[in-house]
PALUMSE-704837 format. One line per 8 residues: number of its first residue (from 1); their letters; for each residue x, y, z of C-alpha. Coordinates in nm, 2 decimals. Each point is the difference from the previous one (the first is absolute). Layout:
! residues N
NUM	a	X Y Z  ...;
END
This chain:
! residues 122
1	xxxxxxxx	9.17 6.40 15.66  -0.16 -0.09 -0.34  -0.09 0.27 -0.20  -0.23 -0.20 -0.28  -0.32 0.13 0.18  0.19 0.38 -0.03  0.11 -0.01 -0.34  -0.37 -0.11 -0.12;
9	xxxxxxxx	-0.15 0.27 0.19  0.23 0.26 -0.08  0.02 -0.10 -0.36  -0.39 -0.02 -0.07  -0.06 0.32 0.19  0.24 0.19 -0.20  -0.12 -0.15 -0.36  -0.33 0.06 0.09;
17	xxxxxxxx	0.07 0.37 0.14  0.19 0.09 -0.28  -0.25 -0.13 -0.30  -0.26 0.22 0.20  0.24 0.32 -0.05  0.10 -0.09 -0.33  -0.41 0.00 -0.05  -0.10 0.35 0.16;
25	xxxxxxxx	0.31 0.13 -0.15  -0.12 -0.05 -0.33  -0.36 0.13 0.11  0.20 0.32 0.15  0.19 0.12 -0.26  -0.34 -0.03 -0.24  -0.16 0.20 0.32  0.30 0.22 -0.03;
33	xxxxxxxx	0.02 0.07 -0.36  -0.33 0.11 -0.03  -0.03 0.22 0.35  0.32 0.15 0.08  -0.12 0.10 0.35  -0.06 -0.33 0.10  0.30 -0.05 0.26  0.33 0.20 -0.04;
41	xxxxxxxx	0.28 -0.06 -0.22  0.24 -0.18 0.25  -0.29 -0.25 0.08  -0.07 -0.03 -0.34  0.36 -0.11 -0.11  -0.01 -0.28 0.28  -0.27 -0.16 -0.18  0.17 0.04 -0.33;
49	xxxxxxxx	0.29 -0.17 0.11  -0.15 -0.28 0.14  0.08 -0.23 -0.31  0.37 0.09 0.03  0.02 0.02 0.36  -0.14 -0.40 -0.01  0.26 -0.09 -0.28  0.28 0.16 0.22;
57	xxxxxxxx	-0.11 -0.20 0.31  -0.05 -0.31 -0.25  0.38 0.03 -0.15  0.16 0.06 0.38  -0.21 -0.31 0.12  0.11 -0.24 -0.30  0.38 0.15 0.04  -0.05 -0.18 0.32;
65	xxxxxxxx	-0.11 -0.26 -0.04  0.27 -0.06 -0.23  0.20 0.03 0.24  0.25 0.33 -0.13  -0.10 0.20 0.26  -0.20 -0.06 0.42  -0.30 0.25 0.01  -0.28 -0.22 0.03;
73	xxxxxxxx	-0.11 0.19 0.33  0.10 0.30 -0.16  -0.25 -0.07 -0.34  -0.32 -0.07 0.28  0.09 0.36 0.19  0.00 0.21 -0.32  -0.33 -0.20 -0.07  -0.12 0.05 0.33;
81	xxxxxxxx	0.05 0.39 -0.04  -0.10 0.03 -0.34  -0.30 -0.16 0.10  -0.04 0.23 0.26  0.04 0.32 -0.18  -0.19 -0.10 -0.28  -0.30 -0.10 0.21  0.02 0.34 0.21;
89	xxxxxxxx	0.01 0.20 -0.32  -0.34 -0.11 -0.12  -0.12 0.08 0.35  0.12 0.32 -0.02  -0.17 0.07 -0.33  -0.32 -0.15 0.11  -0.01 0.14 0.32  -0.14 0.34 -0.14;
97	xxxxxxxx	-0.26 -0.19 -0.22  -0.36 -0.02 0.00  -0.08 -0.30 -0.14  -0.37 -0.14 -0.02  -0.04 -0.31 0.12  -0.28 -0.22 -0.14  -0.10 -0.34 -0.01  -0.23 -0.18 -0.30;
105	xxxxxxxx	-0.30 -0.18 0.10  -0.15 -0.25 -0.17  -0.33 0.21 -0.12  0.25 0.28 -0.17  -0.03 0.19 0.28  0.30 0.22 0.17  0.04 -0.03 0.38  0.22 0.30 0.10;
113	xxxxxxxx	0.05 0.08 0.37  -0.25 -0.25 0.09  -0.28 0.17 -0.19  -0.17 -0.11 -0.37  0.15 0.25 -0.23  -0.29 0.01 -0.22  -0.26 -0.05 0.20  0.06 0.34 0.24;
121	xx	0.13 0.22 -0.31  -0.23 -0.06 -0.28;
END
């Protein structure tokens, strides 16, 4: 079987999934920092991590691919799970959330919940 279609898949998904948590990560811990009570500690410190969590998974995939040690399949499954955990985390911390939803219009006004903002409060 070739893999080429795989390995491009795999590859992008995982560059592309891990730039977006190296992103919110540094969002969080600003988040964090300045509300302690934003998610709790544990979830906090899988955020923190992220950078050196991606630099681990970076060395073990360049090891290798040097070929000094076979854990290829190994290097996508942490991924995989780190991915996963990381993901469910910020669910979990949102899922208590009330956030406001609102969407800019073109005339300055705020459509939230399918109603003008400003035109039913003011």
């Amino acid at each position: 079987m070739d893999w080429t279609a795989h390995t491009i898949g795999a590859t992008s998904f995982f560059i592309l999934a891990m730039y977006m948590c190296v992103i919110a990560s540094r969002v969080y811990r600003d988040l964090y920092f300045k509300d302690k009570t934003l998610c709790p500690q544990w979830s906090f410190l899988v955020k923190k991590y992220t950078n050196w969590t991606i630099v681990g998974l970076l060395l073990l995939t360049a090891l290798d691919s040097w070929g000094v040690v076979n854990i290829g399949s190994l290097v996508e499954w942490l991924a995989t799970f780190y991915l996963i955990l990381y993901f469910s985390t910020l669910y979990w911390d949102f899922e208590a959330m009330d956030v406001m939803m609102e969407r800019k219009r073109g005339d300055g006004s705020v459509n939230v919940d399918g109603r003008n903002f400003f035109q039913e409060t003011y």
